[in-house]
OpenMM code with the backbone's topology and positions (N, CA, C; nanometers):
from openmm import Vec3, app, unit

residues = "UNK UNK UNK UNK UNK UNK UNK UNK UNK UNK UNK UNK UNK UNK UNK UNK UNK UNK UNK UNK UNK UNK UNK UNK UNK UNK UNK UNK UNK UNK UNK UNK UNK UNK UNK UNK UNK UNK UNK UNK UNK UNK UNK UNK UNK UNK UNK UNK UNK UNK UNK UNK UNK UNK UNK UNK UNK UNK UNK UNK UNK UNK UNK UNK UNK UNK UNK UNK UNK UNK UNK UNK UNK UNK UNK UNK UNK UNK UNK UNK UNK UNK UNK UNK UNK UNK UNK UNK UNK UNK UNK UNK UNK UNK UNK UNK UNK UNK UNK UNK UNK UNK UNK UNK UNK UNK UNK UNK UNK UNK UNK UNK UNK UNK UNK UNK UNK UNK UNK UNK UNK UNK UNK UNK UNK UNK UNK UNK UNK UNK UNK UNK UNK UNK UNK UNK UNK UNK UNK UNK UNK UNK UNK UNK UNK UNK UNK UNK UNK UNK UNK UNK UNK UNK UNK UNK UNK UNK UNK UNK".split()
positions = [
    Vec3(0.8394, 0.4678, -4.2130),
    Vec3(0.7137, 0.5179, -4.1618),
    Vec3(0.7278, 0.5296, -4.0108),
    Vec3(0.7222, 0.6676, -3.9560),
    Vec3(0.7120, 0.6541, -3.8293),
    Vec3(0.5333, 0.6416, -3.7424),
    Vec3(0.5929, 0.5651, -3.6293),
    Vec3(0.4433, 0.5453, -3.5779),
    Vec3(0.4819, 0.6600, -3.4430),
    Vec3(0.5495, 0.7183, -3.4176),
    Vec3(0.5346, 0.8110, -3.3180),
    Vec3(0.6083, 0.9264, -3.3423),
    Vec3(0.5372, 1.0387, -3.3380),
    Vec3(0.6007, 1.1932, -3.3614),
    Vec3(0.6821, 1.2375, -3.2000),
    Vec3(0.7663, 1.2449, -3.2019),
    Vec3(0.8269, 1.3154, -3.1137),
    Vec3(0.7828, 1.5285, -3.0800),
    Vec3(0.7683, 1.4772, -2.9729),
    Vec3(0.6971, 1.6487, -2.9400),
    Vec3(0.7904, 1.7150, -2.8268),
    Vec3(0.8087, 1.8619, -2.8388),
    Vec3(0.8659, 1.9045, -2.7138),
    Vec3(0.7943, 1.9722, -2.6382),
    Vec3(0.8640, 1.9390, -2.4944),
    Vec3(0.8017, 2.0303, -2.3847),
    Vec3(0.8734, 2.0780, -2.2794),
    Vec3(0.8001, 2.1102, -2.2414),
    Vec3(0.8955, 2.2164, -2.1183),
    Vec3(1.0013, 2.1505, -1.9932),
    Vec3(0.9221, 1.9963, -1.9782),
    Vec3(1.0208, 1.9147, -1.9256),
    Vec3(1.1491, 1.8745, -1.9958),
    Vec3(1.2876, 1.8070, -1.9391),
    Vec3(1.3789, 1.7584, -2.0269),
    Vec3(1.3643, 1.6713, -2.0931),
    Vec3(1.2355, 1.5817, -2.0641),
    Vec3(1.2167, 1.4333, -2.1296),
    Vec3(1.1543, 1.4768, -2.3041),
    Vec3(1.1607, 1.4024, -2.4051),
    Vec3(1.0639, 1.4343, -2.4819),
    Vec3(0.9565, 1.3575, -2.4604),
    Vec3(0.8446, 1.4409, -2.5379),
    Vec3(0.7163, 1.2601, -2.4889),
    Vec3(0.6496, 1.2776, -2.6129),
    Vec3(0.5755, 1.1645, -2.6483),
    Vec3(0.5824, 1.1033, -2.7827),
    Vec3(0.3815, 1.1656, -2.7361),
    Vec3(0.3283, 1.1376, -2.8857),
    Vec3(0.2145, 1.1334, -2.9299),
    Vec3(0.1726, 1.0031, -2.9734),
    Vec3(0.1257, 0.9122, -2.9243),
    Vec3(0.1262, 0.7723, -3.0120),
    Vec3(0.0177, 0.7911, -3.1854),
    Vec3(0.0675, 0.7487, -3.2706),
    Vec3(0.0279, 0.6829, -3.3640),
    Vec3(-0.0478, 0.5663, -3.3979),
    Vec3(-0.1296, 0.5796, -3.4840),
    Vec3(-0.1354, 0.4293, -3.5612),
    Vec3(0.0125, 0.2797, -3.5384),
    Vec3(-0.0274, 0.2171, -3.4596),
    Vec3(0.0530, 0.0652, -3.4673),
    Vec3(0.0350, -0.0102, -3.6058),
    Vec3(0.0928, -0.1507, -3.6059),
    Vec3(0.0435, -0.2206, -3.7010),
    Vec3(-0.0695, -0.2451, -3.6598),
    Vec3(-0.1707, -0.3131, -3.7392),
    Vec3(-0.2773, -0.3064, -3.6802),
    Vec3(-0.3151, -0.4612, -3.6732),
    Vec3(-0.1917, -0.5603, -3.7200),
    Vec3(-0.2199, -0.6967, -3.6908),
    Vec3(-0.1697, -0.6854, -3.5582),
    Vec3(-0.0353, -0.6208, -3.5186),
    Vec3(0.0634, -0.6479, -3.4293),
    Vec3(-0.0440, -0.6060, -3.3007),
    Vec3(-0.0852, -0.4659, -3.3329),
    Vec3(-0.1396, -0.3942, -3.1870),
    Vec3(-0.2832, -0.5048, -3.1381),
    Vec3(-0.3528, -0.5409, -3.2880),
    Vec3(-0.4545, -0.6231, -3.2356),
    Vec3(-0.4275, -0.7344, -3.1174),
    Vec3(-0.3060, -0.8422, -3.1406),
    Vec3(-0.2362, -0.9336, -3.0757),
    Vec3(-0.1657, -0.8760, -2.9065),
    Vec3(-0.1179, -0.7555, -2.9324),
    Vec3(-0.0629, -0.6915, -2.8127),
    Vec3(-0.2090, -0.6805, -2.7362),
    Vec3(-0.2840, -0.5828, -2.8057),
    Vec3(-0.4023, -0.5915, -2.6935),
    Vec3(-0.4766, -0.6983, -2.6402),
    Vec3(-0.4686, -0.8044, -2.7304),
    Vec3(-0.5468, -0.9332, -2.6497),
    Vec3(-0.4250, -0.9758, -2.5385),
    Vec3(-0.2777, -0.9992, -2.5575),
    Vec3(-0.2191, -1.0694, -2.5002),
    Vec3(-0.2343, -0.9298, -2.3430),
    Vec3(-0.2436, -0.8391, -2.3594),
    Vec3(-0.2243, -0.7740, -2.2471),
    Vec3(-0.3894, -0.7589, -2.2024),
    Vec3(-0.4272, -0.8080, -2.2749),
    Vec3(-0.5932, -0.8140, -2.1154),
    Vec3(-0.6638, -0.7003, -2.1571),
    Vec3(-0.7010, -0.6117, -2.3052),
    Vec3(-0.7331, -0.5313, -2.3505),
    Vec3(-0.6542, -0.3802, -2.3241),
    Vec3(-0.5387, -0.3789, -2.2661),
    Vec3(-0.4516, -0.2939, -2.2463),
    Vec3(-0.4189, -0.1810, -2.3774),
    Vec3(-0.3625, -0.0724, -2.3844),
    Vec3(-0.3382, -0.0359, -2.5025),
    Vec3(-0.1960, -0.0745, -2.5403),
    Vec3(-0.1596, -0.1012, -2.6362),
    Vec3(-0.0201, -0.0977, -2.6620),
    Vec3(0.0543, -0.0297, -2.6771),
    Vec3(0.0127, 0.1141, -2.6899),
    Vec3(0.0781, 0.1997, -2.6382),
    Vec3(0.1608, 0.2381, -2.5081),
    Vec3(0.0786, 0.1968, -2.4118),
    Vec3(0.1237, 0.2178, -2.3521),
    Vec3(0.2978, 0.1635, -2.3136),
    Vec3(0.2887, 0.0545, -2.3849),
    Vec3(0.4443, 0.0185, -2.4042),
    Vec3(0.5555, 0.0486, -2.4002),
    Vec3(0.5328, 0.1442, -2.4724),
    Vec3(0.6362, 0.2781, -2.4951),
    Vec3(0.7041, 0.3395, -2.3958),
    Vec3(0.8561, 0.3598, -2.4033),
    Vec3(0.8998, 0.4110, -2.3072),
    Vec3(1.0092, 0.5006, -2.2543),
    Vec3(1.0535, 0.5740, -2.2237),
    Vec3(1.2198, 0.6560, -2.2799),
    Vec3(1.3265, 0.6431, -2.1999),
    Vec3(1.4620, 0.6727, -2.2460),
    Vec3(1.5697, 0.5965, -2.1873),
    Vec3(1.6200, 0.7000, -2.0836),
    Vec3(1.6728, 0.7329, -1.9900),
    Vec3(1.7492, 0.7874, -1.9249),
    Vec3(1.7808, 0.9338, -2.0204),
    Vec3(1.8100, 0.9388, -2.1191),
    Vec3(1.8535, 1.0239, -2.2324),
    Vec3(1.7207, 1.1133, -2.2840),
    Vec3(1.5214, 1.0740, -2.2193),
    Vec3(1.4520, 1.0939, -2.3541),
    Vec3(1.4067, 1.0343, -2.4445),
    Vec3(1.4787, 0.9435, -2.4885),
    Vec3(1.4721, 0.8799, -2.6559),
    Vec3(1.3690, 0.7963, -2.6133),
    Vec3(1.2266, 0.8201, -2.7088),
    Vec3(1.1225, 0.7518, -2.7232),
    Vec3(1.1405, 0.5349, -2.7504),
    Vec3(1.1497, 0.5061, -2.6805),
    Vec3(1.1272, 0.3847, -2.7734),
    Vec3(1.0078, 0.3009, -2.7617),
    Vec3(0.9669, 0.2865, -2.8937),
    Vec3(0.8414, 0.2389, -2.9015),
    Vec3(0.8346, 0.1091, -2.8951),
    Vec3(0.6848, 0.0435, -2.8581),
    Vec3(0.7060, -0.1141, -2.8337),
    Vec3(0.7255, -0.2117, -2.9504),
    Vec3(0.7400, -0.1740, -3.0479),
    Vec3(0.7586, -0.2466, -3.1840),
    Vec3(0.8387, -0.1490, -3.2992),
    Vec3(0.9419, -0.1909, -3.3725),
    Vec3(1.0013, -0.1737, -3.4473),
    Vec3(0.9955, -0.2748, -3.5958),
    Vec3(0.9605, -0.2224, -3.6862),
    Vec3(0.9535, -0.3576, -3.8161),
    Vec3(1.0036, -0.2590, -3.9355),
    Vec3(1.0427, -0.3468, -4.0399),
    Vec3(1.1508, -0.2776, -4.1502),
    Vec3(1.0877, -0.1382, -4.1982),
    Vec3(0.9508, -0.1192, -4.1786),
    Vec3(0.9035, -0.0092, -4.2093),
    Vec3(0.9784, 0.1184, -4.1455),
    Vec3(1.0430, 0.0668, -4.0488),
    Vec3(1.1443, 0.1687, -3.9444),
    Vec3(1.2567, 0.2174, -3.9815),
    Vec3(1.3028, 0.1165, -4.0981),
    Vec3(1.4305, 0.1285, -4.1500),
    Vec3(1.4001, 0.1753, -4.2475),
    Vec3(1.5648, 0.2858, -4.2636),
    Vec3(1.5762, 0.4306, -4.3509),
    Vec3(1.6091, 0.3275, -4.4945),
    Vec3(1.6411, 0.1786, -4.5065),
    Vec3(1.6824, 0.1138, -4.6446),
    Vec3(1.5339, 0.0309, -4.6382),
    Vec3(1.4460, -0.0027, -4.6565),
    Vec3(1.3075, -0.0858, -4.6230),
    Vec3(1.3587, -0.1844, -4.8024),
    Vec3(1.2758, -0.2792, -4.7202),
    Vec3(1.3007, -0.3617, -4.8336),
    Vec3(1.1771, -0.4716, -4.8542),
    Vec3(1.1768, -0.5749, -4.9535),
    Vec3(1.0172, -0.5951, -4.9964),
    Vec3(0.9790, -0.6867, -4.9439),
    Vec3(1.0706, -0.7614, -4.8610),
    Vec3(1.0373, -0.8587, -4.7579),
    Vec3(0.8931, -0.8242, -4.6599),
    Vec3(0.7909, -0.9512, -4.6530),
    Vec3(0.6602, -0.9187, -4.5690),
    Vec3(0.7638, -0.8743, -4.4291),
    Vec3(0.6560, -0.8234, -4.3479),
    Vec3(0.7212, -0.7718, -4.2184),
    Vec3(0.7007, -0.8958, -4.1004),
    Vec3(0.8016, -0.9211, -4.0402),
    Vec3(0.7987, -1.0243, -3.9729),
    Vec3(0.7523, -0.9736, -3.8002),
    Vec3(0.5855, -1.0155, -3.7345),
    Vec3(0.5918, -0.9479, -3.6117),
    Vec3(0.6242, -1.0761, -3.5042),
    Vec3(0.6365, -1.0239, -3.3946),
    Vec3(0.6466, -1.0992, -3.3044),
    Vec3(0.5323, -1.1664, -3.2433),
    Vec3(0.5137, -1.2900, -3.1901),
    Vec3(0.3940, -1.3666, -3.1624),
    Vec3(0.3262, -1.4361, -3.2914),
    Vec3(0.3751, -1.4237, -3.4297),
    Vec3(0.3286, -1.4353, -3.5750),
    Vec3(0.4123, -1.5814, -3.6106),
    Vec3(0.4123, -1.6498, -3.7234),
    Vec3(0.4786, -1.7036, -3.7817),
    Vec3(0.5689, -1.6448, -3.8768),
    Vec3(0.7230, -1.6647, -3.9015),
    Vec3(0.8054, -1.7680, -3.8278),
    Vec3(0.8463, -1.7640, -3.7372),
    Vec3(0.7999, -1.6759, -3.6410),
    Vec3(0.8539, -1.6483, -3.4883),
    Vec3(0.9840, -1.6249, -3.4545),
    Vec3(1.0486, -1.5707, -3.5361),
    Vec3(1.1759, -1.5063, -3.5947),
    Vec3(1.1697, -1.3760, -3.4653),
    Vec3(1.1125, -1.3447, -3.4235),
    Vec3(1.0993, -1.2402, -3.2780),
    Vec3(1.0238, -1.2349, -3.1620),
    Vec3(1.0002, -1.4205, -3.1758),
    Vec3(0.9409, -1.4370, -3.0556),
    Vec3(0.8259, -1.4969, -3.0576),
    Vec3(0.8016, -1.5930, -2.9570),
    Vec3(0.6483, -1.6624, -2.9852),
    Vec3(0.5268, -1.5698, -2.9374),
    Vec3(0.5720, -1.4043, -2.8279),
    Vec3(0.4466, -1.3636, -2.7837),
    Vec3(0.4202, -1.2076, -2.8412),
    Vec3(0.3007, -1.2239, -2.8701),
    Vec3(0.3091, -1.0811, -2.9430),
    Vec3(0.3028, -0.9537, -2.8906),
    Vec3(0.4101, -0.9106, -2.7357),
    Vec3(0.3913, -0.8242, -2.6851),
    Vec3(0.5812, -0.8749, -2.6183),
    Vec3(0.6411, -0.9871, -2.6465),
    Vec3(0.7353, -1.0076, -2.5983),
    Vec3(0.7803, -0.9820, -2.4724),
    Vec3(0.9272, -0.8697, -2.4738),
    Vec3(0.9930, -0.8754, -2.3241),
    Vec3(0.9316, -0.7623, -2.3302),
    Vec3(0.8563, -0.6346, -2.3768),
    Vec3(0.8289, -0.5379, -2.3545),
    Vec3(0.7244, -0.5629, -2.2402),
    Vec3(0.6643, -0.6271, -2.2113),
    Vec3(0.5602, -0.6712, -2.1201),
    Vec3(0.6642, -0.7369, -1.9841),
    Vec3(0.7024, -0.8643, -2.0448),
    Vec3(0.7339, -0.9913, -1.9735),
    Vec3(0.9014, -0.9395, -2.0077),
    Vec3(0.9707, -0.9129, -1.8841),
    Vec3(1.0821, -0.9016, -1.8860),
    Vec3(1.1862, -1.0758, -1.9398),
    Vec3(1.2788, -1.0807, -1.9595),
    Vec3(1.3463, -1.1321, -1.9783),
    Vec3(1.3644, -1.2314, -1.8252),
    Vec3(1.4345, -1.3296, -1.8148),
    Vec3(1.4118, -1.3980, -1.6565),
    Vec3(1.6056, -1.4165, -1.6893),
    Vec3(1.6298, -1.4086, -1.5462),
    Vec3(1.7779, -1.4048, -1.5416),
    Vec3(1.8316, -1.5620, -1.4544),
    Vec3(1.8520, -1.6417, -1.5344),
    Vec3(1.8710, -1.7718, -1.5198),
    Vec3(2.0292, -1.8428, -1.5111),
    Vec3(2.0574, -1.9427, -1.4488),
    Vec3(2.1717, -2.0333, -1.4916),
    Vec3(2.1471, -2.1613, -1.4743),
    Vec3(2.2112, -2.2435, -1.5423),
    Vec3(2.2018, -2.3889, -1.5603),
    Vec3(2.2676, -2.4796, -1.4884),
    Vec3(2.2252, -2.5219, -1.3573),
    Vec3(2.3186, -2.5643, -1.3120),
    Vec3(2.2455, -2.6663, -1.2090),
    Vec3(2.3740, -2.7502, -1.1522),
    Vec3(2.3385, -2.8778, -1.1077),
    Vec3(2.4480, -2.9247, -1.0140),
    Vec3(2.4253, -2.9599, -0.8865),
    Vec3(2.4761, -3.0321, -0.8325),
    Vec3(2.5651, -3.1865, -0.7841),
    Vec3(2.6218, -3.2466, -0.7239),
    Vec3(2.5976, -3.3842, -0.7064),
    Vec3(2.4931, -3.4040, -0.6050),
    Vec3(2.4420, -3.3570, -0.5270),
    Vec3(2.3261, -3.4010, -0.4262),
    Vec3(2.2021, -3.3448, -0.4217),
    Vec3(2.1255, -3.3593, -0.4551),
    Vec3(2.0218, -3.3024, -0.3941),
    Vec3(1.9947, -3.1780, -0.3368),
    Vec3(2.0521, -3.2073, -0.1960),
    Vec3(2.0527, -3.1086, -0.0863),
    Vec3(2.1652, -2.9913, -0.1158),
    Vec3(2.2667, -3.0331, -0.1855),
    Vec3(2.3579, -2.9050, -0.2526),
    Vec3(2.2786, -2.8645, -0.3325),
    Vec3(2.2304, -2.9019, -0.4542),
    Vec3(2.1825, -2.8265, -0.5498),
    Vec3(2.0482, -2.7556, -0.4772),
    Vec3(1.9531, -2.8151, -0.4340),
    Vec3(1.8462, -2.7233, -0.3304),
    Vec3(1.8993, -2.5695, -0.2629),
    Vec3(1.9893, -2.6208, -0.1751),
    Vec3(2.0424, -2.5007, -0.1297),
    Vec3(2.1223, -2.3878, -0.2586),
    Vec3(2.1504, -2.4297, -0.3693),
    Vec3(2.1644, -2.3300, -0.4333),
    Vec3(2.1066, -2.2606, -0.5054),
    Vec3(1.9873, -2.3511, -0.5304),
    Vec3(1.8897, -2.2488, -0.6305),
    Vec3(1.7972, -2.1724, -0.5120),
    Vec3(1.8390, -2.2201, -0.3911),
    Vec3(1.7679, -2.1423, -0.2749),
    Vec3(1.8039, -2.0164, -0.2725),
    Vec3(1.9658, -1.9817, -0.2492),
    Vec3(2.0402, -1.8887, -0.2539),
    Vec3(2.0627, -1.8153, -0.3482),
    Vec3(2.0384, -1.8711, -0.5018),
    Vec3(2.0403, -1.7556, -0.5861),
    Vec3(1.9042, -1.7043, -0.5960),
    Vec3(1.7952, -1.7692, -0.5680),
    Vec3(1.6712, -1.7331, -0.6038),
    Vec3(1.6726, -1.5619, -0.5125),
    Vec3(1.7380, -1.5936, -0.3820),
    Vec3(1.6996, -1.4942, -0.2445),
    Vec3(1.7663, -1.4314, -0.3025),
    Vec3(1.9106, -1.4134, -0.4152),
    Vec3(1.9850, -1.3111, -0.4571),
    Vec3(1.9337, -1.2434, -0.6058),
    Vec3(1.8445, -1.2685, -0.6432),
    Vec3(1.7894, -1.2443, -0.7676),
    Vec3(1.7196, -1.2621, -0.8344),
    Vec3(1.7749, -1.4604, -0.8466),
    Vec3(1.7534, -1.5448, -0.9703),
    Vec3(1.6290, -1.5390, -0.9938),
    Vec3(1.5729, -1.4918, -1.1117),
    Vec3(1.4594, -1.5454, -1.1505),
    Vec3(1.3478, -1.6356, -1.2224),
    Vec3(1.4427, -1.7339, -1.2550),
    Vec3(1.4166, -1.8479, -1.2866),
    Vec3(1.4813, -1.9871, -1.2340),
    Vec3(1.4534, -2.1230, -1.3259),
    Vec3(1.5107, -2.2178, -1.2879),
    Vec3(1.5447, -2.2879, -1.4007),
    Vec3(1.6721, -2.3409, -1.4074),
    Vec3(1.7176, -2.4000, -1.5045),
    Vec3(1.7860, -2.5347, -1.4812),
    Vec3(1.7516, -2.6340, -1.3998),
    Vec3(1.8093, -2.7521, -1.3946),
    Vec3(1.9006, -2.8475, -1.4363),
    Vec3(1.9851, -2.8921, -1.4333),
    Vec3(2.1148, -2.9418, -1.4904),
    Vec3(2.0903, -3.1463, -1.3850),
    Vec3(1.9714, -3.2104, -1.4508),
    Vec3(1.9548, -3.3114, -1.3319),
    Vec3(2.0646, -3.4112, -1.3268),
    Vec3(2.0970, -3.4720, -1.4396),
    Vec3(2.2357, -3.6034, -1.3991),
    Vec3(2.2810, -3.6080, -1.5785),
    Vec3(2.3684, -3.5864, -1.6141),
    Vec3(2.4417, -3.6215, -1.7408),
    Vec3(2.3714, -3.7028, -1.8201),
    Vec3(2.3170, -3.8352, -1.8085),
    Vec3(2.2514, -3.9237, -1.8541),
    Vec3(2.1517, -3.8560, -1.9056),
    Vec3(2.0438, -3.7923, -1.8286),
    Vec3(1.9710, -3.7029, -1.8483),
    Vec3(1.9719, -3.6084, -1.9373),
    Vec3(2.0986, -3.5191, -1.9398),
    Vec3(2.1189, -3.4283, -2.0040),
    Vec3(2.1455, -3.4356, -2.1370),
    Vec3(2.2064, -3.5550, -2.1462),
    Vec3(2.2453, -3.6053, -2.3564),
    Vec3(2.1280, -3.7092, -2.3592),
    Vec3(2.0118, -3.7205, -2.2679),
    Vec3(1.8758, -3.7839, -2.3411),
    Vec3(1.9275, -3.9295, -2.3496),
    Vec3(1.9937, -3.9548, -2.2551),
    Vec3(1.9735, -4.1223, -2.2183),
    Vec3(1.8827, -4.1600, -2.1278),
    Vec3(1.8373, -4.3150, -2.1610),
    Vec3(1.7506, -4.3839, -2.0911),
    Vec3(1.7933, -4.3727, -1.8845),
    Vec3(1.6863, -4.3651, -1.8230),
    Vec3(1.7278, -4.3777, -1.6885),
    Vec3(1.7786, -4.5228, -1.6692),
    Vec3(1.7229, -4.5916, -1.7688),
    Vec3(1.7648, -4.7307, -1.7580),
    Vec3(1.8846, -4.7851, -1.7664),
    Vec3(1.9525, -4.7423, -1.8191),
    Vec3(2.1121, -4.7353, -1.8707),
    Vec3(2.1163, -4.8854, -1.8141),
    Vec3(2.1591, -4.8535, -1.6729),
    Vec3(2.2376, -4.9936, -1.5979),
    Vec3(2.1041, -5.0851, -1.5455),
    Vec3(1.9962, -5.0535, -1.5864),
    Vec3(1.8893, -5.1363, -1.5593),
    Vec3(1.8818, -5.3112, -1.5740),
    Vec3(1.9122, -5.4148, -1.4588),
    Vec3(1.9262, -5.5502, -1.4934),
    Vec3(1.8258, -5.6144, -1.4461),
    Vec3(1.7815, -5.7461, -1.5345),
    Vec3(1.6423, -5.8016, -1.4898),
    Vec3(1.6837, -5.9646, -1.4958),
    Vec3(1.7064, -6.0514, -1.4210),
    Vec3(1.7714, -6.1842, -1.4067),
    Vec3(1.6591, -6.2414, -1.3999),
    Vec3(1.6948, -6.3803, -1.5455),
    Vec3(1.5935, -6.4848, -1.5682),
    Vec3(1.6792, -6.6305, -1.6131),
    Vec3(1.6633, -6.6959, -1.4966),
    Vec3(1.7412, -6.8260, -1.4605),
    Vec3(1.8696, -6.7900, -1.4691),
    Vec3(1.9694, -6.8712, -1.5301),
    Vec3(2.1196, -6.8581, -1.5242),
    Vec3(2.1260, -6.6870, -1.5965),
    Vec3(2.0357, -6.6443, -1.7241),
    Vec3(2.0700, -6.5375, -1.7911),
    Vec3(2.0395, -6.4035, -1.7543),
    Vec3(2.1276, -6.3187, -1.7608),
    Vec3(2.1711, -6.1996, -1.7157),
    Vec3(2.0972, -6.0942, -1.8577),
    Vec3(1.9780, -6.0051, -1.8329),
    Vec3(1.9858, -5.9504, -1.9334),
    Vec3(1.9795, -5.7938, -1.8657),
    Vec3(2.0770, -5.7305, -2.0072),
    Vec3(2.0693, -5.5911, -1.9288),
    Vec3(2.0848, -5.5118, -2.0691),
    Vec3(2.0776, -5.3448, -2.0519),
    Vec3(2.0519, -5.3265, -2.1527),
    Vec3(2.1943, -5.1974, -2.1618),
    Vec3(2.2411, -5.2028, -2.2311),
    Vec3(2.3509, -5.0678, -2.2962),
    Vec3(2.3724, -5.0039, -2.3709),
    Vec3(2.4434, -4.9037, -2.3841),
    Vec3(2.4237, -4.7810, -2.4392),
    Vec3(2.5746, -4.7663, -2.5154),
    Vec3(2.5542, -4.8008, -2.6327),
    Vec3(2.6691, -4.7303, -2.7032),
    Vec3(2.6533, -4.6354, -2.8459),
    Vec3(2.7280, -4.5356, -2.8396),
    Vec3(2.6984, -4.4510, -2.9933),
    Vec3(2.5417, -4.4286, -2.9671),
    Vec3(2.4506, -4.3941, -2.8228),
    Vec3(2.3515, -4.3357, -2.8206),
    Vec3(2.2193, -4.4421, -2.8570),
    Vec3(2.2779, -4.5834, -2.8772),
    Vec3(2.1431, -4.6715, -2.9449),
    Vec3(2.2118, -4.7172, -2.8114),
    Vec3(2.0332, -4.8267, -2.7872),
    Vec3(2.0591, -4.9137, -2.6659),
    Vec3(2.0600, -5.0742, -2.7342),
    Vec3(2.1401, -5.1080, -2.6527),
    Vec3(2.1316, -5.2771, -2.7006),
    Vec3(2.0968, -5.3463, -2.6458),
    Vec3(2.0045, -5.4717, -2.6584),
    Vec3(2.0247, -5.5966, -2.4996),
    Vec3(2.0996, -5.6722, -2.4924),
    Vec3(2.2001, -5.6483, -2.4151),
    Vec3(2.3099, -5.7704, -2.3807),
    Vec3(2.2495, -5.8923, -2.2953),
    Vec3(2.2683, -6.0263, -2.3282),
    Vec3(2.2639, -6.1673, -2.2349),
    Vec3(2.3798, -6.2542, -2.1668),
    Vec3(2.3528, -6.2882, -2.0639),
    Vec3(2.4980, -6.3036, -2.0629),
    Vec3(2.4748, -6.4789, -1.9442),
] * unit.nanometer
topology = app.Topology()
chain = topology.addChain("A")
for resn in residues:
    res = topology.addResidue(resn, chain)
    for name in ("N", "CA", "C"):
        topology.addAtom(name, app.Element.getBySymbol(name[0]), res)
């Protein structure tokens, strides 16, 4: 089922006629965009070629009896928002982490001014495989030493 007829005109671009959307999907697009149309979504490549803001098996020349899975819907198999990157671009990120502070500052400084558009933090190893900050944490009561450690991911209290 197509939702947009392709039309020609006198320019090189083609430009589309919009159609009927889904009408769960477009309902969700228009709230998430602020009563926007969802049409307007739509957009063509360098080449012309219409592409519309949603594609679902109804698109495909083999369709099959599977419900149609949209985006922003459950199982979120295409996304938790129902207007996705067509709206909200994609953010161009890396994961990364320093030993200091002041190194790692200055680098998400420098990629930010070169691009980056996000942040992805990498804070201390411990951190990163979801160990306690406590790890080497010691608390002395009379002669006994108690502290707590980490092996195979469980913590133990050692006395000593």
């Amino acid at each position: 089922m197509h939702r947009y007829a392709l039309a020609t005109s006198s320019s090189t671009r083609a430009e589309y006629e919009p159609m009927p959307l889904h009408e769960e999907w477009a309902a969700s697009a228009k709230k998430a965009m602020k009563g926007k149309d969802p049409n307007d979504l739509a957009w063509h490549t360098p080449e012309g070629i219409v592409i519309k803001p949603l594609y679902t098996r109804l698109d495909r020349a083999c369709d099959n009896d599977r419900e149609i899975e949209l985006p922003g819907k459950y199982p979120y198999t295409r996304g938790p928002y129902p207007t996705m990157y067509t709206q909200r671009p994609w953010t161009i990120r890396q994961y990364a982490g320093f030993s200091t502070v002041e190194e790692s500052n200055k680098f998400y400084k420098d990629n930010i001014k070169a691009g980056q558009q996000g942040l992805s933090v990498a804070f201390d190893l411990a951190t990163h495989r979801g160990c306690s900050l406590l790890q080497n944490f010691y608390v002395t009561e009379s002669a006994t030493m108690k502290y707590v450690q980490f092996s195979s991911g469980k913590a133990h209290l050692q006395e000593r």
